[in-house]
N, CA, C and O atoms as CSV, one atom per row, in Angstrom:
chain,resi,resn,atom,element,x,y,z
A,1,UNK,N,N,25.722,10.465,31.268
A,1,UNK,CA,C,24.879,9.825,30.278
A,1,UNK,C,C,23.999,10.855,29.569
A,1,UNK,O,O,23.626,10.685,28.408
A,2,UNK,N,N,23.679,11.918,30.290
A,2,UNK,CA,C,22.685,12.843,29.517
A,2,UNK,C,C,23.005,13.771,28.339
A,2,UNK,O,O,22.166,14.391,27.684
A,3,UNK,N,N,24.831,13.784,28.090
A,3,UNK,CA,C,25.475,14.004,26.724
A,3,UNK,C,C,25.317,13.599,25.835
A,3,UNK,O,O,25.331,14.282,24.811
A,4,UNK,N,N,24.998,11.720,25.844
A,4,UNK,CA,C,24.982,10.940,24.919
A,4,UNK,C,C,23.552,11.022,24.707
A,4,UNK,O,O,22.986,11.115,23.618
A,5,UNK,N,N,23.088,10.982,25.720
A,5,UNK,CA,C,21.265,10.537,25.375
A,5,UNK,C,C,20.899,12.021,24.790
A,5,UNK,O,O,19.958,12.102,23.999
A,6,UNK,N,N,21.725,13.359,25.214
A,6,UNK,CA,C,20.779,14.103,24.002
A,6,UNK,C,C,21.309,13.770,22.569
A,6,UNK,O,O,20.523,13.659,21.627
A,7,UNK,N,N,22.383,13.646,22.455
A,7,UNK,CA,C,23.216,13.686,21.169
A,7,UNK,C,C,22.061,12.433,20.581
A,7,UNK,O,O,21.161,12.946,19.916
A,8,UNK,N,N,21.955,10.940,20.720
A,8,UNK,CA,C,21.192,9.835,20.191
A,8,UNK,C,C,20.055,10.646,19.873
A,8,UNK,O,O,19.625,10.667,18.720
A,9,UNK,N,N,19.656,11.156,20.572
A,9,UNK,CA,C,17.975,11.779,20.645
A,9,UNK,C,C,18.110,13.207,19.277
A,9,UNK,O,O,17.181,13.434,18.503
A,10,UNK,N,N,19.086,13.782,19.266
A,10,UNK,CA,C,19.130,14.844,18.284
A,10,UNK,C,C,19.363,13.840,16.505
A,10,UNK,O,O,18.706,13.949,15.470
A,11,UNK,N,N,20.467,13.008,16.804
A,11,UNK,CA,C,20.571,12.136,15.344
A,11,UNK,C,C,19.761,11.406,14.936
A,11,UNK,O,O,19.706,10.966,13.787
A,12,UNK,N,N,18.901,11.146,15.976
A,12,UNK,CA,C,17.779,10.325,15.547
A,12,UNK,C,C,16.248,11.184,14.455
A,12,UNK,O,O,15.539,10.984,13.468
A,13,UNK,N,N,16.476,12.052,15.419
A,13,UNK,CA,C,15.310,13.117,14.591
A,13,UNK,C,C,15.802,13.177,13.464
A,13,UNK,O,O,15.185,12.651,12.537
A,14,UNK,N,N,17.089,13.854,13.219
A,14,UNK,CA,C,17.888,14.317,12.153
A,14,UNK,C,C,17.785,12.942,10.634
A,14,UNK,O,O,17.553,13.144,9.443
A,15,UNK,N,N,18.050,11.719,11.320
A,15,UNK,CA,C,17.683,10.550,10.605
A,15,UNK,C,C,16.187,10.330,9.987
A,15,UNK,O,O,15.990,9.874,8.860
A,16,UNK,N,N,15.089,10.754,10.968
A,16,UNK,CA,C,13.861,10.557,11.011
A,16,UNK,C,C,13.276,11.822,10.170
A,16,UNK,O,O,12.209,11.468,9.668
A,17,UNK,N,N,13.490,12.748,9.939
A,17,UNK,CA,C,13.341,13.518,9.024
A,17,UNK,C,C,12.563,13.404,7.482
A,17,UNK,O,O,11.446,13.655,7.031
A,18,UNK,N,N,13.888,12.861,6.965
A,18,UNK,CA,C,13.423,12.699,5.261
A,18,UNK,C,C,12.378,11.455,5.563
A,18,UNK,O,O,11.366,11.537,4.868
A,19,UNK,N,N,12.406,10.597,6.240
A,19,UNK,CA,C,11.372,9.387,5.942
A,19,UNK,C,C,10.179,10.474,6.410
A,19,UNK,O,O,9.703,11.038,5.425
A,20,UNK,N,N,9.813,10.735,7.196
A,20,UNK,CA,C,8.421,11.489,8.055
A,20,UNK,C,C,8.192,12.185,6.699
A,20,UNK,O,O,7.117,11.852,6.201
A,21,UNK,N,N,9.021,13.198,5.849
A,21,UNK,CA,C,8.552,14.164,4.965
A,21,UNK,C,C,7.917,13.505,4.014
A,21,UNK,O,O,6.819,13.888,3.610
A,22,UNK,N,N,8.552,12.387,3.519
A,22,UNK,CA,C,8.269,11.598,2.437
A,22,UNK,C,C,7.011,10.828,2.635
A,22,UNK,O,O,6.161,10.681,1.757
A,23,UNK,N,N,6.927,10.234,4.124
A,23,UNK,CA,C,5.557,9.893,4.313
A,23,UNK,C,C,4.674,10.650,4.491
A,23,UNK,O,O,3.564,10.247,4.143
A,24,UNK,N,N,4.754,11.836,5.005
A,24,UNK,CA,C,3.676,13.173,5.108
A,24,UNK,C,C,3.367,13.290,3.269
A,24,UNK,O,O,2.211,13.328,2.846
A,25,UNK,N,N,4.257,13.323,2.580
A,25,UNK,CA,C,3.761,13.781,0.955
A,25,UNK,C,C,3.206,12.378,0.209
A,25,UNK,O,O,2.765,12.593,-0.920
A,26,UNK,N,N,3.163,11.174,0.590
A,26,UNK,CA,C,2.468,9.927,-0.021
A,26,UNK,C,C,1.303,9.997,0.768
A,26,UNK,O,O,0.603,9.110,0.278
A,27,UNK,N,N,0.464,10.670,1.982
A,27,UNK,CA,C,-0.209,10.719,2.242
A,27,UNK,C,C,-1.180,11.536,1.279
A,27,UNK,O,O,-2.327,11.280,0.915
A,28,UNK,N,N,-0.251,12.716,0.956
A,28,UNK,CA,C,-1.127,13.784,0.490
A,28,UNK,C,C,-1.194,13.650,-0.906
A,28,UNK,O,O,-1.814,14.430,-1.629
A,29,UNK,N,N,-0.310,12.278,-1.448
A,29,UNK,CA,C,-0.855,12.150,-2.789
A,29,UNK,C,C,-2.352,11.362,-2.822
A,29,UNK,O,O,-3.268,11.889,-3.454
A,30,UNK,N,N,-2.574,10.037,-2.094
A,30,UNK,CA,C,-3.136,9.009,-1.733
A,30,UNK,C,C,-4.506,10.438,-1.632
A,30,UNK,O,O,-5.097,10.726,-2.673
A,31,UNK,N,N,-4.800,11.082,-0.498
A,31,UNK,CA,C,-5.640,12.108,-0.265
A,31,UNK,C,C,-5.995,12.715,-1.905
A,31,UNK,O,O,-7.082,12.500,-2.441
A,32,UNK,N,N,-4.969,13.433,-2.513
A,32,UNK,CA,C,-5.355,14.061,-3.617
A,32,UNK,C,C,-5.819,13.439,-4.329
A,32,UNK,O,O,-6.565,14.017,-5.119
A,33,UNK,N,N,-5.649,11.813,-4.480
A,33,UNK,CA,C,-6.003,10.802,-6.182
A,33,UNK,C,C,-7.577,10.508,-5.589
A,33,UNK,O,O,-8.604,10.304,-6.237
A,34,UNK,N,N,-7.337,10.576,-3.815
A,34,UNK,CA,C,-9.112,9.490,-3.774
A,34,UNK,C,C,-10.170,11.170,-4.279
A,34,UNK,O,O,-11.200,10.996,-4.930
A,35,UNK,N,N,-9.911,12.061,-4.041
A,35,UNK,CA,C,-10.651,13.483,-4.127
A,35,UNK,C,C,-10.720,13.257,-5.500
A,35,UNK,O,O,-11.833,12.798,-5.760
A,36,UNK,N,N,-9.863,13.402,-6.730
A,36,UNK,CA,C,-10.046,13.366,-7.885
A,36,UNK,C,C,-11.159,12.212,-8.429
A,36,UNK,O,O,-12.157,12.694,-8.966
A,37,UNK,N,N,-11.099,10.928,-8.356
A,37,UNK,CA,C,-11.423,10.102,-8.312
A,37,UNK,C,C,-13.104,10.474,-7.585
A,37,UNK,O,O,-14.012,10.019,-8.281
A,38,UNK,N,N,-13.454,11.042,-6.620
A,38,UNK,CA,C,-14.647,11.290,-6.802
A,38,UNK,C,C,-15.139,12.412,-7.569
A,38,UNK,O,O,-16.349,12.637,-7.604
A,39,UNK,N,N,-14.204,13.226,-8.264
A,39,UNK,CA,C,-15.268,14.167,-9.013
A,39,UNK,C,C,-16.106,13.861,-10.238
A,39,UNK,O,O,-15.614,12.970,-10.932
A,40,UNK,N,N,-16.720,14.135,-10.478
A,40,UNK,CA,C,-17.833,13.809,-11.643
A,40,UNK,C,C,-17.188,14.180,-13.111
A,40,UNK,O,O,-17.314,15.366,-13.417
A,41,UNK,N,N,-16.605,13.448,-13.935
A,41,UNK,CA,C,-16.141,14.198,-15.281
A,41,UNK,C,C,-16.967,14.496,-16.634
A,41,UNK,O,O,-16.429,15.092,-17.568
């Protein structure tokens, strides 16, 4: 079983990837607009 369970465990990351990146960079837009949004113009 420990063939399969690494293999599941490696495709899964591999799957989990682009979503995590994509949510790591909507964070850092959300972060960048509230910062703008307080500067004084």
């Amino acid at each position: 079983m420990g063939i399969f369970d690494n293999y599941s465990v490696k495709r899964q990351i591999i799957n989990s990837g682009p979503v995590i990146a994509s949510q790591l960079l909507l964070v850092d837009e959300v972060i960048r607009a509230g910062r703008n949004m307080r500067k004084p113009n």
